[in-house]
N, C-alpha and C positions, 0 to 999 in steps of 0.2 A: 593478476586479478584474483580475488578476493571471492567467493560466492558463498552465501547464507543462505537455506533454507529453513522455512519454518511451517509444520502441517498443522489442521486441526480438522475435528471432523466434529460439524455444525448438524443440529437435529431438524432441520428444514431443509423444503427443496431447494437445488440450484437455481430454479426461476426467482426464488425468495430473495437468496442470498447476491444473485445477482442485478436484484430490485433496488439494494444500497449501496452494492461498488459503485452499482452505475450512476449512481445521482450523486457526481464528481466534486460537486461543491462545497458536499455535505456531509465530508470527512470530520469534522469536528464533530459535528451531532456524536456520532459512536465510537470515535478513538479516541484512549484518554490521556492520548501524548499530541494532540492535536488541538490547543488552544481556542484558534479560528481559523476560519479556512474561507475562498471565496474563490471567483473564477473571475481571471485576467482576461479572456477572449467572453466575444459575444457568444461562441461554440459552446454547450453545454457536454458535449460528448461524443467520444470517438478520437480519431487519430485528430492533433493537433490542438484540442482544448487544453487549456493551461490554468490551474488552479494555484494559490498563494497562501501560506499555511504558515501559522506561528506557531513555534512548539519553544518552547522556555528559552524566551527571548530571541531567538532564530527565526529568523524568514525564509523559507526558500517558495521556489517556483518547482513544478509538476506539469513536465509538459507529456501529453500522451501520443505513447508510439507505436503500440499495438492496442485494439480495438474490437474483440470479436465477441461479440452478444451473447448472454451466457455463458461463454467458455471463457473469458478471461478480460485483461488487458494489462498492457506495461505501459509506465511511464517513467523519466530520465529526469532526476533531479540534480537543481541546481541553485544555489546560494551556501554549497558547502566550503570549507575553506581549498583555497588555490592548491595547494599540495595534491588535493583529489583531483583527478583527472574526469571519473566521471561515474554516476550512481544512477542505477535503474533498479525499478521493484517493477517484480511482473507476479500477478495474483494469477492465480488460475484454479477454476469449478470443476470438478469432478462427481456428475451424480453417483448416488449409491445408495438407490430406492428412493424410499423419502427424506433421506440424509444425503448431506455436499460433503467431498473430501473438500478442503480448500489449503492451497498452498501459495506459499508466499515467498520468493525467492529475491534477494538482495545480491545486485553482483558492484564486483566497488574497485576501481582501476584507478591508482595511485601508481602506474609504471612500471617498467618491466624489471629496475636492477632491486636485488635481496632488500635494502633499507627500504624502498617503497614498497614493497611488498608485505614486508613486518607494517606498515601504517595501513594497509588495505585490509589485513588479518586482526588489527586492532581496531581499525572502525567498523569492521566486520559484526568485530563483537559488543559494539556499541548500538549498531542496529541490528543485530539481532534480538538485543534486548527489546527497541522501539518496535521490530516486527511483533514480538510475544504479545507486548501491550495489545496492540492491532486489531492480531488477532482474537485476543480475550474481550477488545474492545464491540467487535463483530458478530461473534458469538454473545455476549449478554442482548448485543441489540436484536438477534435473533429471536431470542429467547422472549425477548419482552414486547417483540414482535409479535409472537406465538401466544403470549397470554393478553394481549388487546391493547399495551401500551405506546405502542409504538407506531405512528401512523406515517402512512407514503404522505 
């Protein structure tokens, strides 16, 4: 297995930044690796909503498996190619004053022998990239949040 992290520390509070993780549908609004996005279940959030996401030419599905209100949540995607066994990102809030650390963790399970391993280490670093986006995507919406552009 494979694990990516990626930090940033965002100039608003965690209730802020936890005001647009959580509105699960609406990852396109602020990522700019995120085409369209939309929600498969009637569930708008929490464990088991499943959201649908086009990123350059890609579909996958986002289903959520951790859940906790303000402090974070994970979800396990899937529409990646067969050889991946299985990929979760789990975002997680850290207040610090009136600033969020926020981190974003990528774990990516393409099998246990050295050649899947080297593929898990290489898509690693392909989402890692897609994490950066993310989170620069997050951080301006903060930001733009903070000077009145940006409405809930």
């Amino acid at each position: 297995m494979a694990v990516v992290e990626r930090r940033a520390r965002i100039e608003r509070p965690s209730s802020e930044v936890w005001a647009i993780l959580s509105d699960f549908a609406a990852i396109s609004r602020w990522a700019p690796n995120a085409d369209h996005s939309s929600l498969m279940t009637e569930q708008r959030e929490g464990v088991g909503a499943v959201r649908r996401i086009q990123t350059s030419g890609t579909t996958i599905l986002e289903t959520v498996e951790w859940w906790e209100p303000g402090v974070g949540l994970s979800y396990a995607i899937t529409g990646l190619p067969p050889v991946i066994r299985s990929v979760t990102n789990t975002w997680r809030l850290e207040p610090v004053g009136a600033q969020t650390d926020v981190s974003l963790t990528t774990e990516i399970d393409a099998g246990p022998r050295p050649p899947q391993q080297l593929l898990a280490k290489a898509v690693g670093r392909k989402l890692g990239e897609a994490s950066d986006q993310m989170l620069a995507g997050l951080t301006d919406a903060m930001n733009e949040k903070k000077a009145g552009g940006l409405h809930d």
